[in-house]
N, C-alpha and C positions, 0 to 999 in steps of 0.2 A: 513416569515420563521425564526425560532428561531434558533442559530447556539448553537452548545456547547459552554458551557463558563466554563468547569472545569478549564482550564488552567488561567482564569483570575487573581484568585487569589496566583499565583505560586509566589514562590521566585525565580527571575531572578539570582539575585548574586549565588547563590548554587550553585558551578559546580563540586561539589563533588559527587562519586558514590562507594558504597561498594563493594567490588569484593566476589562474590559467586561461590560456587560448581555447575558445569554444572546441576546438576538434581537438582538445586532448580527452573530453569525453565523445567518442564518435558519435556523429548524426547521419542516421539512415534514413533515405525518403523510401516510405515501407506503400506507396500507390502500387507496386510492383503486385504487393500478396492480392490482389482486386484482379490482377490481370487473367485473361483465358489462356495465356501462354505459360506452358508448367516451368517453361527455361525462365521466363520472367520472377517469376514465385520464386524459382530454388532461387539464385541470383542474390533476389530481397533477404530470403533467409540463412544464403552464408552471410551475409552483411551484417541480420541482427547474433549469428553468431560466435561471429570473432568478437564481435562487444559484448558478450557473453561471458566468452573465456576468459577473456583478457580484463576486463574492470566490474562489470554485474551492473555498471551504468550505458543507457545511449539517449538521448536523445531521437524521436521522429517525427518525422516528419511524411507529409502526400498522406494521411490519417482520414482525411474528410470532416473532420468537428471545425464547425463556423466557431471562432472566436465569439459573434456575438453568441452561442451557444455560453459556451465558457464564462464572457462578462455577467449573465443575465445571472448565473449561478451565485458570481460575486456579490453582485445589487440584491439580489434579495437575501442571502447568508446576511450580511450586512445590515440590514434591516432586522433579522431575528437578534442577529445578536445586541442592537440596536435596543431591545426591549426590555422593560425593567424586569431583573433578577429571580422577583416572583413570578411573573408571568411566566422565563423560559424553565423554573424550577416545577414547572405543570409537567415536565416530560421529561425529568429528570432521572437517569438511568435508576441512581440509587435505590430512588423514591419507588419506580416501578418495575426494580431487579430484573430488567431483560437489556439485551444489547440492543438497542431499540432506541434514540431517541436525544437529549439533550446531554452532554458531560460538560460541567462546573467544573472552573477552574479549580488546581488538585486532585480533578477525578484520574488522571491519569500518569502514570510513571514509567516511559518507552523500557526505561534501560531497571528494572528491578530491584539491582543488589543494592542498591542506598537506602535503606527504610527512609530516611529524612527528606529523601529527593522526590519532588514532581514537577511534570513537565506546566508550562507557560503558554497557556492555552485554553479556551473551548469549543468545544464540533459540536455536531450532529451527526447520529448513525442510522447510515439508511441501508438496508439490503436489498436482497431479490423481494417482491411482495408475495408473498402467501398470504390463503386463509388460512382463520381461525383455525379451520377442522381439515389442515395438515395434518400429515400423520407424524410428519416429523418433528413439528411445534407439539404437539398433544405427548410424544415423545419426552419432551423436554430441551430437546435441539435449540441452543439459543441461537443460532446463527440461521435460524428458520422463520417464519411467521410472516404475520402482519408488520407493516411498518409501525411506527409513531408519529404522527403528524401533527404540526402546530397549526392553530387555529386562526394565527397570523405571522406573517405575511399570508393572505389568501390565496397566493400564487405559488405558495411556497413547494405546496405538494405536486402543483404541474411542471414549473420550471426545476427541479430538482431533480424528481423522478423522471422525466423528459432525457435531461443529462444522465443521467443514473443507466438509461437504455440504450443509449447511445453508445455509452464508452464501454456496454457491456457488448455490444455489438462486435466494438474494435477490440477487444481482449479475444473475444471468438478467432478473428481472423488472425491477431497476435499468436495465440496457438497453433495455429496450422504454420507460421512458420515457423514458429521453436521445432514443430512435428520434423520438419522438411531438414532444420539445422543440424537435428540429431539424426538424420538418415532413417528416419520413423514413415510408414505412411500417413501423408497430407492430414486423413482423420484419425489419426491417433486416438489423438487425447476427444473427439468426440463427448463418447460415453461416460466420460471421466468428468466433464461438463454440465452434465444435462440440468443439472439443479445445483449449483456450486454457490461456496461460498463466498461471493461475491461482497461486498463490501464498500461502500462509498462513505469517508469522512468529508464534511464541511467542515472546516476548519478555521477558524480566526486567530491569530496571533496578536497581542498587542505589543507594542514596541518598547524594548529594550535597553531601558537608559544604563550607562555604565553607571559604578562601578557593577559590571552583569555579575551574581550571584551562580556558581557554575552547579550547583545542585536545581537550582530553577531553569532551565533553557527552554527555549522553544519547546524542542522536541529530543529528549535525552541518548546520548548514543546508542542506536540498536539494529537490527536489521528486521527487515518485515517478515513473518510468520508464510504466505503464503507462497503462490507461485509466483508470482509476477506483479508489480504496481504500476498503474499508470497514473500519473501527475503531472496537474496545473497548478502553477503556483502564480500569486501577482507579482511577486517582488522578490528580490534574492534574500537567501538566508541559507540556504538549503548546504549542505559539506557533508564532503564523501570521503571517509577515510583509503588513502591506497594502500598499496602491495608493502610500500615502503612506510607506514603508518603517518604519514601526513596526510594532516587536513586540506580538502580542498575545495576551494566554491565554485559551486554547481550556479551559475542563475541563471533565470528564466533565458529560453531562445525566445525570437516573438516567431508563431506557428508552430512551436514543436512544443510536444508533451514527452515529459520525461520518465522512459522504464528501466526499472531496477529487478532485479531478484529478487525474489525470496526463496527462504530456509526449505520450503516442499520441491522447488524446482532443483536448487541447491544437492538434494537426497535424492531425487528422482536421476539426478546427471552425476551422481558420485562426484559431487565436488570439478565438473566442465566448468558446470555455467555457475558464477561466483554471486553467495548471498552478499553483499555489501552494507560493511557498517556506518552507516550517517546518522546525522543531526541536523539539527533548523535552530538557528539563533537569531534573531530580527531583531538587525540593527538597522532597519531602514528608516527609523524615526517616525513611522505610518504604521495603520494595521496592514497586517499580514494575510490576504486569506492564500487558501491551499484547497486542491480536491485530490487529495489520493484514490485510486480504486484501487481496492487489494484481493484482487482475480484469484480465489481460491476452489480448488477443486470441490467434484462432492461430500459430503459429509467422511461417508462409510470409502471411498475409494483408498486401497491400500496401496502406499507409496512404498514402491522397492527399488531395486535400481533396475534403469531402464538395458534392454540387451545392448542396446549400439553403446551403452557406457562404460562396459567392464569386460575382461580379457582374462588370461589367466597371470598377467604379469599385473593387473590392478583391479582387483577382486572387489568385491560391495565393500563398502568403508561403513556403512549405516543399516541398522538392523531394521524390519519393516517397521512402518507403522502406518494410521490412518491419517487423513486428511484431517480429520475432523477434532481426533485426538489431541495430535503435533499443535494445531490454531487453540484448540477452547484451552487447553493447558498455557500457553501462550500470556492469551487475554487474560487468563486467571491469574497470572501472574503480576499482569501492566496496570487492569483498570481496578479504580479501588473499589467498585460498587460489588465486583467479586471477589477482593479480597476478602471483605468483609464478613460476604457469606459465604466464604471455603474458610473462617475462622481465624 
């Protein structure tokens, strides 16, 4: 398995970013994909994709998620992390080798090629919930199972996975307009869904005093592994490298959540629709939190290039592979609790 190496050649020292005008990353109000009218829908999904082609970033908006939704996820994140070190090391990825649960600061490294480097940071990793007696957990599927749940905050497991269903909701409909953007029928991607590897980081950042060490950052240059991410964040940090390799900051809209590409969509659109490499640096003097969802397909789903992507003048650029594959090689790569056991 070949990982991306765009980030290889990055300049670590740069931790400079240009500040932009909100609509230099476009913002779509996507109420359109909800409508009974199919003019309404395509309409939403040429929209989301020219921001597709053209940056791998947009902002949306008309989503339906109540901010107080969003806040409540803050407030109790906040409180876990809140807790002393032994208590959140009960659900400790390392400690209990599944992707599942608490990551300690260090546990994670976005951008790989630095052995020295790790990201400035601790989450929680929540997925889709299975049981036990999945077939795909008893497999050994680490992107399957049971959650890991903390035994305080006691809200934690309602108000999370609450959120968790939600945004998996709005990812569902997010796909039927990628379907519509690519000239695909509406259900496309369906079946390609039905048990995916969905994804939800709770994230805290603590803030960032110069002189910032560029091996430590927030979140180390890289692009996300799946199809698509949806992100709330509190506070700005967030830069999106362009076409023209500057840095640039992203910060929070108030009512839009921010979607990006990833690497599966990226292969599935022969290089259309653009994986985007970023980072999170928090220099806001406050904690940071973040909710990424990183909406990836089913496990076994083979990613080749889609028909509306390729002609005989721009032929597949990327050889198949699986959903499942392309992510667990990924993580194996980022999180140290599997470096450690792949050796």
């Amino acid at each position: 398995m070949t990982l991306q190496s765009r980030t290889a050649s990055l300049d670590r020292s740069d931790l400079s970013a240009r500040s932009i005008d909100f609509d230099t990353i476009p913002v779509v109000d996507v109420a359109g994909l909800w409508s009974p009218n199919v003019r309404e829908r395509e309409a939403v999904a040429q929209a989301i994709g020219a921001a597709c082609r053209n940056v791998g970033f947009l902002y949306i908006t008309g989503h339906g998620v109540p901010q107080s939704q969003i806040d409540a996820v803050y407030r109790i994140a906040g409180e876990f992390f809140d807790l002393p070190l032994a208590e959140k090391l009960r659900y400790d990825t390392r400690q209990l080798q599944r992707h599942r649960g608490y990551v300690a600061l260090g546990g994670l490294a976005a951008d790989p090629h630095d052995a020295a480097a790790y990201d400035l940071q601790e989450a929680f990793e929540v997925s889709l919930e299975l049981p036990a007696s999945d077939p795909d957990y008893l497999a050994g599927h680490i992107m399957f199972g049971p959650n890991v749940w903390p035994e305080q905050p006691v809200e934690f497991r309602d108000v999370v996975y609450g959120y968790y269903e939600r945004i998996r909701a709005l990812g569902q409909a997010l796909f039927r307009g990628f379907a519509l953007a690519l000239a695909l029928p509406e259900d496309y991607f369906e079946d390609k869904i039905s048990k995916p590897m969905a994804q939800l980081r709770v994230v805290q950042y603590p803030p960032q005093p110069e002189p910032i060490d560029p091996r430590h950052i927030g979140v180390s240059p890289h692009t996300d592994y799946e199809c698509f991410t949806i992100l709330a964040t509190s506070a700005p940090g967030l830069q999106v490298r362009n076409q023209a390799g500057e840095w640039i900051d992203a910060p929070p809209v108030p009512g839009a959540f921010v979607i990006n590409i990833g690497d599966i969509m990226e292969r599935w659109t022969n290089d259309l629709f653009k994986s985007t490499v970023h980072r999170v640096i928090n220099r806001s003097g406050a904690k940071r939190y973040s909710l990424p969802f990183f909406f990836g397909a089913n496990h076994d789903t083979v990613v080749t290039c889609l028909p509306t992507c390729q002609r005989d003048d721009l032929p597949a650029r990327y050889p198949p592979t699986t959903a499942g594959d392309w992510t667990v090689a990924n993580i194996t790569a980022a999180y140290a609790y599997r470096k450690a056991r792949a050796g």
